[in-house]
C-alpha positions as MATLAB code, in Angstrom:
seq = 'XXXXXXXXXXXXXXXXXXXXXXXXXXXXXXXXXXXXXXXXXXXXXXXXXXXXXXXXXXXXXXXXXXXXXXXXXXXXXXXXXXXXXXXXXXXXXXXXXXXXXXXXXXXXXXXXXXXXXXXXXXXXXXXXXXXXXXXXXXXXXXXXXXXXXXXXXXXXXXXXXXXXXXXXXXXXXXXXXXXXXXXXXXXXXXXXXXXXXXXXXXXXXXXXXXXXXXXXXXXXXXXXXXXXXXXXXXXXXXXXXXXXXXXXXXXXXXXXXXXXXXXXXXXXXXXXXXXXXXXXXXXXXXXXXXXXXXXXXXXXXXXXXXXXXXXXXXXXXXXXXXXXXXXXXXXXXXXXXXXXXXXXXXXXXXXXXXXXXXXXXXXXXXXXXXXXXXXXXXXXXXXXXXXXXXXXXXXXXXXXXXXXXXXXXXXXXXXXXXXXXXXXXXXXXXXXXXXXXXXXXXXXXXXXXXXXX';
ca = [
       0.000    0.000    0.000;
       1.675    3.238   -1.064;
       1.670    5.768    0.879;
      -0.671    8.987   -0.285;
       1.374   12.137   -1.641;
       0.964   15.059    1.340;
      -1.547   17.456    0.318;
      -0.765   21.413    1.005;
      -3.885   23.499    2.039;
      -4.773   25.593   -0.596;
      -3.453   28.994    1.334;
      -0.348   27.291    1.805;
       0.176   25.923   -1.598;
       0.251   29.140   -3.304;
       2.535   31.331   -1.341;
       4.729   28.277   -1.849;
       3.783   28.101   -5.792;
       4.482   31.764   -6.060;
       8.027   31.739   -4.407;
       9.514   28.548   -6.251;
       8.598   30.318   -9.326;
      10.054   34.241   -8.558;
      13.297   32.533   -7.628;
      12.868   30.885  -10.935;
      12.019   33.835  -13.150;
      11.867   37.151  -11.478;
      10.102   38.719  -13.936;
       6.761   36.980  -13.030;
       6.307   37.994   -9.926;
       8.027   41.490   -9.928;
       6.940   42.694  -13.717;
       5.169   45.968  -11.576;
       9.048   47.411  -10.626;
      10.390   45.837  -13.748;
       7.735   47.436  -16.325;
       9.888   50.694  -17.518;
      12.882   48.309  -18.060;
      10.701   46.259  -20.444;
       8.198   47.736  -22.723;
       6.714   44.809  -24.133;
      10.058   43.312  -25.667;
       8.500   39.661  -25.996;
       4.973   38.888  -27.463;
       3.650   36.470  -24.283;
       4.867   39.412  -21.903;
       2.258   40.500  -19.004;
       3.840   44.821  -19.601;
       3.198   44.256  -23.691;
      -0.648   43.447  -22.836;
      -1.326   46.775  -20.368;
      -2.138   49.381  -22.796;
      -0.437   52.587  -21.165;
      -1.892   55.127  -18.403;
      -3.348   58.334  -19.473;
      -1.780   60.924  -17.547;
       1.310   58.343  -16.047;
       3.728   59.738  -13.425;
       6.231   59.340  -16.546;
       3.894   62.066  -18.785;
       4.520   65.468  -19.399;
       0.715   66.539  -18.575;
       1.060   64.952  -15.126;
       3.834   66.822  -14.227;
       2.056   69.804  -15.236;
      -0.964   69.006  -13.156;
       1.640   68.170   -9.916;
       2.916   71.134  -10.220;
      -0.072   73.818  -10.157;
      -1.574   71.253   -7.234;
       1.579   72.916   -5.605;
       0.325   75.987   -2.868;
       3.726   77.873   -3.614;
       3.814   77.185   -7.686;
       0.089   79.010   -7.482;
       0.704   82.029   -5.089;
       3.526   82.310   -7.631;
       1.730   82.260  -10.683;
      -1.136   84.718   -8.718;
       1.529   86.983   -7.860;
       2.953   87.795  -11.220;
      -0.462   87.824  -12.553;
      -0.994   90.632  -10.395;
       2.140   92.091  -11.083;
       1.804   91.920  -14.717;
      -1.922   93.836  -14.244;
      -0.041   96.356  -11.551;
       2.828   96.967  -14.651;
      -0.442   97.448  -17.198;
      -2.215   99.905  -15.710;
       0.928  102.250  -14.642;
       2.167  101.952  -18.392;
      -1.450  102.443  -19.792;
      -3.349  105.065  -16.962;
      -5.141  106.606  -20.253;
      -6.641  103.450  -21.359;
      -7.873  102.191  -17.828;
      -9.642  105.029  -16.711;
     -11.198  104.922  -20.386;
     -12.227  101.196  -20.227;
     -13.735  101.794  -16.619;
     -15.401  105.153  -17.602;
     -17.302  102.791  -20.006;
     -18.239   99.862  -17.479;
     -19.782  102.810  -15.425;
     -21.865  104.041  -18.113;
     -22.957  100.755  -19.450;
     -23.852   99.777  -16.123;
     -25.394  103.457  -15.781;
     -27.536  103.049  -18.857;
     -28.242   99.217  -19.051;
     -27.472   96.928  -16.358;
     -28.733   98.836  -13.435;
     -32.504   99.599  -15.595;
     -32.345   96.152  -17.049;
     -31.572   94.005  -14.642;
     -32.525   95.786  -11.144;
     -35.920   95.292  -11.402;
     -36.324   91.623  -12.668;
     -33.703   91.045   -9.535;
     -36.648   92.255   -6.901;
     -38.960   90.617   -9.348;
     -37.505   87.243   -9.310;
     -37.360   87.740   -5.273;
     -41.072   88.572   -4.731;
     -42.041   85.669   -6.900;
     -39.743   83.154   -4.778;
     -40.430   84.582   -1.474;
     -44.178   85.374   -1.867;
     -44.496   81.844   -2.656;
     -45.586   82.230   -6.397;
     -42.718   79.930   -7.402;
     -44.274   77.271   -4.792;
     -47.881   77.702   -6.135;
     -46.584   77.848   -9.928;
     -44.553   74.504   -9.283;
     -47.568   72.349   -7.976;
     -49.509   73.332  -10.903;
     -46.551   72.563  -13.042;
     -44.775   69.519  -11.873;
     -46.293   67.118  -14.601;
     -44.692   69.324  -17.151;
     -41.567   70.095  -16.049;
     -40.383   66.550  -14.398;
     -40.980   64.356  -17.356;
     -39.183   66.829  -19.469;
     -36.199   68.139  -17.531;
     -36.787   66.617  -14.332;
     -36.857   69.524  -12.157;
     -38.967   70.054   -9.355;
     -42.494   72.649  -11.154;
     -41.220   75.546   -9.544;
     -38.601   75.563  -11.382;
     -40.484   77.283  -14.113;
     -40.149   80.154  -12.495;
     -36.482   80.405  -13.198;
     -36.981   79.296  -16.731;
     -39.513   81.864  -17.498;
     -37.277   84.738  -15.623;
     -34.160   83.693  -17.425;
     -35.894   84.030  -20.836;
     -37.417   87.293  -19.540;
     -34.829   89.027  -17.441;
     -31.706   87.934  -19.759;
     -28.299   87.248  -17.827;
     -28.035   86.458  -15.051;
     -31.563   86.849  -13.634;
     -32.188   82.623  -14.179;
     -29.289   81.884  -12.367;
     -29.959   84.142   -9.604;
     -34.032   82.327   -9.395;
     -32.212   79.297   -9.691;
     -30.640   79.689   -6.325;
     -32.907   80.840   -4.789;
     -34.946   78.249   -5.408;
     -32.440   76.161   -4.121;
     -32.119   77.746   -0.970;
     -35.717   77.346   -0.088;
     -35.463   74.119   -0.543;
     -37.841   73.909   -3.189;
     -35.317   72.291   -5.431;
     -32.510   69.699   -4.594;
     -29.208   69.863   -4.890;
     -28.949   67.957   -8.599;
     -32.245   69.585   -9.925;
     -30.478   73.150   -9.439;
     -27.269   72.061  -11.369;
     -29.572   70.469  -13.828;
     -31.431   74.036  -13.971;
     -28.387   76.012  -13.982;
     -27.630   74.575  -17.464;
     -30.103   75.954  -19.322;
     -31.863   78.189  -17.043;
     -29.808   81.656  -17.811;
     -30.485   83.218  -21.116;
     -30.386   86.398  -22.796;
     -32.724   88.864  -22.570;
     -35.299   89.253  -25.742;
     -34.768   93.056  -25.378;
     -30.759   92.382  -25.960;
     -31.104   90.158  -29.009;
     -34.041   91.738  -31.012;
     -32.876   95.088  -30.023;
     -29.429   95.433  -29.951;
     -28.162   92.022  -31.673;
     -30.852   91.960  -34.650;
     -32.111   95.868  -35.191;
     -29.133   97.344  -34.420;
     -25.864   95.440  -35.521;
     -27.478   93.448  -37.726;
     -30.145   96.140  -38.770;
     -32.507   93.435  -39.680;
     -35.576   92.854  -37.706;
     -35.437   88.701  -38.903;
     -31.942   88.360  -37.930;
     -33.397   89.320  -34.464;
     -36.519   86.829  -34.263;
     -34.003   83.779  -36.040;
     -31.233   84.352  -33.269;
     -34.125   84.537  -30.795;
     -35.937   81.719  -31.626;
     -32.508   79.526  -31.839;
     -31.234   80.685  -28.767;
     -34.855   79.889  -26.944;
     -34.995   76.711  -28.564;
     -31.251   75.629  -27.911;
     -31.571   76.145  -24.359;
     -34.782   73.895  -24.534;
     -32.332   71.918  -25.934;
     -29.888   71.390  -23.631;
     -32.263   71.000  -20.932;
     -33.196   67.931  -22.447;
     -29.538   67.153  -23.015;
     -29.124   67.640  -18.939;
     -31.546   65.932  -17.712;
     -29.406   62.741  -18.025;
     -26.975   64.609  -15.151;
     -26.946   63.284  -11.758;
     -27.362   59.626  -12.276;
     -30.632   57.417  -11.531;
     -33.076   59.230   -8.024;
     -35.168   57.764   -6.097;
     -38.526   58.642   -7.280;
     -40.538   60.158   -4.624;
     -44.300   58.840   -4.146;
     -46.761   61.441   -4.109;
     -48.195   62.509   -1.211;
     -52.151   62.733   -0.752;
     -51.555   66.093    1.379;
     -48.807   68.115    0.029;
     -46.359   70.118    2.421;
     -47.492   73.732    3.221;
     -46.404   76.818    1.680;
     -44.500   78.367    3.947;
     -45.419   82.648    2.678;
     -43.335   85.605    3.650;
     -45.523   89.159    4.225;
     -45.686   91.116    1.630;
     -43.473   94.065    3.464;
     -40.689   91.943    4.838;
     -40.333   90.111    1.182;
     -40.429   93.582   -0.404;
     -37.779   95.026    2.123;
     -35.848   91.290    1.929;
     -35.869   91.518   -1.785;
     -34.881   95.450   -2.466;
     -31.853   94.946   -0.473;
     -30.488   91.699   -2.171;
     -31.061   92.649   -5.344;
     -29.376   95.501   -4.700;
     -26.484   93.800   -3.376;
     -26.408   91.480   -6.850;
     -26.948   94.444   -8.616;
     -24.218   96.262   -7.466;
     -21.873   92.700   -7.958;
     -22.512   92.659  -11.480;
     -21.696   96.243  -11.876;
     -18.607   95.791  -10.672;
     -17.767   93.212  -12.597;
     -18.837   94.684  -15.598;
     -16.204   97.430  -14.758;
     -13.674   94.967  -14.151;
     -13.711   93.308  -17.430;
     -14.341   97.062  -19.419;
     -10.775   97.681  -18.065;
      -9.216   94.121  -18.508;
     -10.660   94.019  -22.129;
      -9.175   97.925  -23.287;
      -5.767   97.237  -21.832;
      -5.774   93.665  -23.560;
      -6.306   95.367  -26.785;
      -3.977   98.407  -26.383;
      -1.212   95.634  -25.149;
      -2.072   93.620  -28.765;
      -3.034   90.769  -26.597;
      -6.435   90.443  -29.299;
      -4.068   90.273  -31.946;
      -1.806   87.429  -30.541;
      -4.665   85.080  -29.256;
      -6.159   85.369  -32.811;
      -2.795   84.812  -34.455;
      -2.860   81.842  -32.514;
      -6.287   80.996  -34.024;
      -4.997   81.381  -37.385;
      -2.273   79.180  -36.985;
      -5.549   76.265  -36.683;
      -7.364   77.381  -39.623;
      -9.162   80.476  -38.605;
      -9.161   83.344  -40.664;
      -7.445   86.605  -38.610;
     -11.417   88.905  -38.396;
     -13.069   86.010  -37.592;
     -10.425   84.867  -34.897;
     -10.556   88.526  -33.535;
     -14.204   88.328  -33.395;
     -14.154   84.916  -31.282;
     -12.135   86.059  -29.015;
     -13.952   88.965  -28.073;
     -16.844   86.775  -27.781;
     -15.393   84.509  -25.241;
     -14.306   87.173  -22.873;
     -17.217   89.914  -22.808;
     -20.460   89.327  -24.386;
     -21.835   93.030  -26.128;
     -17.955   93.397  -27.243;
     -18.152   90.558  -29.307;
     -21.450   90.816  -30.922;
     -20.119   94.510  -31.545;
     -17.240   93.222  -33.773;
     -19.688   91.007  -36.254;
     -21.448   94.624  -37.752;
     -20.486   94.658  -40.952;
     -18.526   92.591  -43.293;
     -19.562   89.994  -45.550;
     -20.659   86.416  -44.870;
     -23.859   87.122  -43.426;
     -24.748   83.429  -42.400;
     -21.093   82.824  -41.081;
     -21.510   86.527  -38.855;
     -24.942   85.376  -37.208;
     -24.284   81.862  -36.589;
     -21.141   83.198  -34.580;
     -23.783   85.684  -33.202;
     -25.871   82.930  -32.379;
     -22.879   80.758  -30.448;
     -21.558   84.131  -28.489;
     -25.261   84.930  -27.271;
     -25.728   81.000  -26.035;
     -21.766   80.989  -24.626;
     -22.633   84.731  -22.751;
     -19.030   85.586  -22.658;
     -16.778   85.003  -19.394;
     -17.914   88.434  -17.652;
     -21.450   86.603  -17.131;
     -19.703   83.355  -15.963;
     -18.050   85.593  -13.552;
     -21.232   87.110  -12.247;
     -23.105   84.164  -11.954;
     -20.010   82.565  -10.494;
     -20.074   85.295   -7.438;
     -23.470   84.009   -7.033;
     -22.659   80.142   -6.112;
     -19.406   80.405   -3.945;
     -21.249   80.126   -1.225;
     -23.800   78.203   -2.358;
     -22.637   74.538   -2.315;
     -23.332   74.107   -5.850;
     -20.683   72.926   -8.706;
     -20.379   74.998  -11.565;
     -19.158   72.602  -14.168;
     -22.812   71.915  -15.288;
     -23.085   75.651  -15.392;
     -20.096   76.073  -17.538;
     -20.885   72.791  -19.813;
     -24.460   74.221  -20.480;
     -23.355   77.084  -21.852;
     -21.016   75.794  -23.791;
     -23.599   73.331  -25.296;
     -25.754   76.024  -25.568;
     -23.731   78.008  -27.770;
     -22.970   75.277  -29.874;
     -26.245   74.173  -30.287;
     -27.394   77.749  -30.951;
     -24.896   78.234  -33.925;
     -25.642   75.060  -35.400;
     -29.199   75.846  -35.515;
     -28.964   79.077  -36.874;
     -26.901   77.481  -39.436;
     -29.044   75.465  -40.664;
     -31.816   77.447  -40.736;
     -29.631   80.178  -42.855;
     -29.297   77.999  -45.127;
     -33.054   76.725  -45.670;
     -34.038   80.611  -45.358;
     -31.505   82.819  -46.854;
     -31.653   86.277  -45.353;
     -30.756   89.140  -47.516;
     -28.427   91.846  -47.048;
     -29.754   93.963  -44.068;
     -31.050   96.938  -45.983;
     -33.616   98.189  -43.346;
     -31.972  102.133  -42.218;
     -34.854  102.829  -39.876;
     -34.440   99.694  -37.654;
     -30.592  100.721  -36.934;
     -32.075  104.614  -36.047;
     -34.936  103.139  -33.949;
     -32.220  100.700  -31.925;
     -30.025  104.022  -32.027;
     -32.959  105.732  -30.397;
     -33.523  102.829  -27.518;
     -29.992  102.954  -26.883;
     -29.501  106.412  -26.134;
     -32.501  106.684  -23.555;
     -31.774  108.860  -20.306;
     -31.715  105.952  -17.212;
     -34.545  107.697  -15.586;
     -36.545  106.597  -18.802;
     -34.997  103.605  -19.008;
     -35.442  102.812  -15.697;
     -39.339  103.475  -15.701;
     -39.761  101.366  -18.613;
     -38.022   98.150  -16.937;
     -39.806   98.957  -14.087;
     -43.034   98.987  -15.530;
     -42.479   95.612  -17.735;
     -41.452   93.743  -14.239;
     -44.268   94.823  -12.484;
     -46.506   93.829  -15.416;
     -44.309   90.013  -15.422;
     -45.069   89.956  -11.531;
     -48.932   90.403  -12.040;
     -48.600   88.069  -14.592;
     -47.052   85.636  -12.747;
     -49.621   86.010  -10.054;
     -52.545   85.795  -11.707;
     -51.525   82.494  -13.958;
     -50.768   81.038  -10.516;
     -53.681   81.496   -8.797;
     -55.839   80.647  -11.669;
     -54.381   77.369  -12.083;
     -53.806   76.487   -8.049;
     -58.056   77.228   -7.651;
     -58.817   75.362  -10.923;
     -56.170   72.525   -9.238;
     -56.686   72.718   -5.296;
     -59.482   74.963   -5.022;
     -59.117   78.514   -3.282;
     -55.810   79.840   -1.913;
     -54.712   81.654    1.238;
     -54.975   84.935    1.294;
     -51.704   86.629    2.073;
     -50.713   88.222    5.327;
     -50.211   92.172    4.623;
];
């Protein structure tokens, strides 16, 4: 009877397995410190099978990264930044004081009329509960198409109204009462700030243009893009938990009517004043880039990749400050090429808007890369459209003399006229907004609670 061979447990088998065979080859068991010394020399090799890392501690890029991740290598790069602006405006004084002499009017003239009043407008309708109210009535509309919460419609509506950055600001506001969540906001961030339709018909189509249909077409792409990318968004944020629908909804929870008034004169105020100085900022930024032929390098730079030197000037401009950009496209030939870039600079809104809507969500908890990847969408979207629909509906040379003098005219109002008519067109959006949502919370829920005054 032969004696039966000794069996190893199975845990002690393999460390034994393993050792007999790395004093045997090496390479098996050590081909992870090996693997620069052998890049896939032999056809059966484990290193020839790994395809290599994207962004390897042996790359170029990674060493890049490593390096701003640094504290020092950025309060380096901050501090020349600052002393490269320091050395700009003591060599150009002249051309400073001129770009922020023309922030302060345009903020005189336009941002402070425009946008002042659709501020305390978006803040009554939020605080008053209106946005509540409107998002009951609306939630079967606006969940199976962009799955936000209904009261997000509010923003949507504001945005389209209000132009930039009146959505964003509703947006967050929302979110702070908790009548969003966290995802549905970034969702609604997307695609929730537009342009106003005073900006495009206006100043874009009557004005630049000086064609009334360039106007409507860049408005109608630009609403229909952002409908667009809401779509696109809604995909952002992964799978939720659906939440069953309760047979007795949560209160409204309704600020008075003089402590939302007082609440909502102050902030917007406060947002108001934000912008402005933004605005300013960039006026000054932008006039010493150009006297300092910083323009002309970045679109040099664009030329090298195919771009032609005008048009590279003109997307540059575009990037950085909205009204500067859509300045640079009067005139010229290529009408289809000059509003399609229109188009894609109205849905981007320049990097002096992400900048104010930015100062907006630093405190806010919310992440800005939907924010920024909306709007870049948007503008895409928007110049593809308007594209396409140039070139099913050729528009003719803009011909129309009186439509430039009438923009002329709106652009050179006083601000106390100015002022009175944005005024009046907010107040008229707030009864607006009232009305619809009573009239659809009694037809819904019967009659609603009278406010405390």
């Amino acid at each position: 009877m032969t004696a039966s061979p000794i069996r190893r447990p199975l845990f002690v088998s393999i460390p034994h397995f393993l050792q007999r065979h790395k004093e045997n080859s090496p390479t098996l068991c050590t081909f992870s410190q090996s693997a620069p010394k052998f890049p896939g020399k032999y056809k059966g090799d484990r290193q020839a099978a790994a395809p290599p890392r994207i962004g390897s501690p042996h790359g170029g890029d990674a060493a890049v990264l490593r390096l701003l991740r640094q504290q020092k290598v950025r309060d380096a790069l901050a501090g020349l930044a600052l002393l490269i602006a320091t050395a700009g405006l003591v060599a150009a004084p002249g051309e400073a004081i001129a770009g922020a002499k023309d922030g302060l009017v345009l903020c005189f003239n336009v941002i402070v009329p425009s946008l002042f009043p659709f501020f305390v407008l978006s803040s009554l309708v939020v605080d008053l509960g209106l946005a509540a109210y409107l998002g009951r009535a609306l939630e079967g509309l606006m969940r199976p198409l962009f799955r936000v919460s209904g009261s997000c419609a509010a923003a949507v509506a504001l945005g389209f109204i209000g132009g930039y950055p009146v959505g964003a600001r509703t947006a967050l506001q929302l979110y702070q009462q908790g009548l969003c969540s966290k995802p549905e906001a970034e969702r609604l961030l997307a695609f929730c700030n537009n342009s106003g339709p005073a900006f495009i018909l206006g100043v874009v189509g009557a004005g630049i243009f000086g064609d009334s249909r360039v106007g409507f077409l860049l408005y109608l792409t630009h609403a229909l893009a952002s409908m667009l990318v809401g779509l696109l968004f809604r995909f952002y944020g992964g799978s939720e938990r659906r939440h069953a629908a309760s047979p007795r909804p949560k209160p409204i929870q309704v600020v008075t009517v003089p402590a939302a008034f007082t609440g909502a004169v102050v902030r917007s105020l406060q947002s108001t004043l934000n912008i402005c100085a933004f605005v300013v900022f960039f006026s000054v930024v932008l006039q010493l880039l150009s006297a300092f032929g910083a323009f002309a390098a970045l679109a040099e730079l664009l030329a090298l990749i195919g771009f032609e030197p005008d048009w590279a000037r003109r997307l540059v401009a575009g990037l950085l400050e909205l009204s500067s950009g859509v300045s640079s496209l009067r005139g010229g030939t290529h009408l289809a090429g000059r509003v399609s870039m229109a188009a894609f600079m109205l849905g981007w809104a320049g990097l002096s808007v992400h900048c104010q809507v930015l100062s907006f969500l630093v405190d806010s908890g919310l992440s800005a890369k939907t924010y920024l990847a909306g709007k870049l969408c948007h503008g895409l979207i928007a110049a593809g459209l308007t594209w396409c629909l140039t070139r099913l509906f050729p528009l003719s040379a803009p011909v129309a003399d009186y439509l430039a003098e009438q923009a002329e005219s709106i652009a050179a109002l006083d601000f106390s006229t100015a002022l009175a008519a944005s005024s009046l067109s907010a107040l008229a959006g707030w009864l607006f907004l009232a009305a619809l949502c009573r009239s659809l919370w009694r037809n819904k829920c019967g009659n609603l609670p009278h406010y405390r005054v």
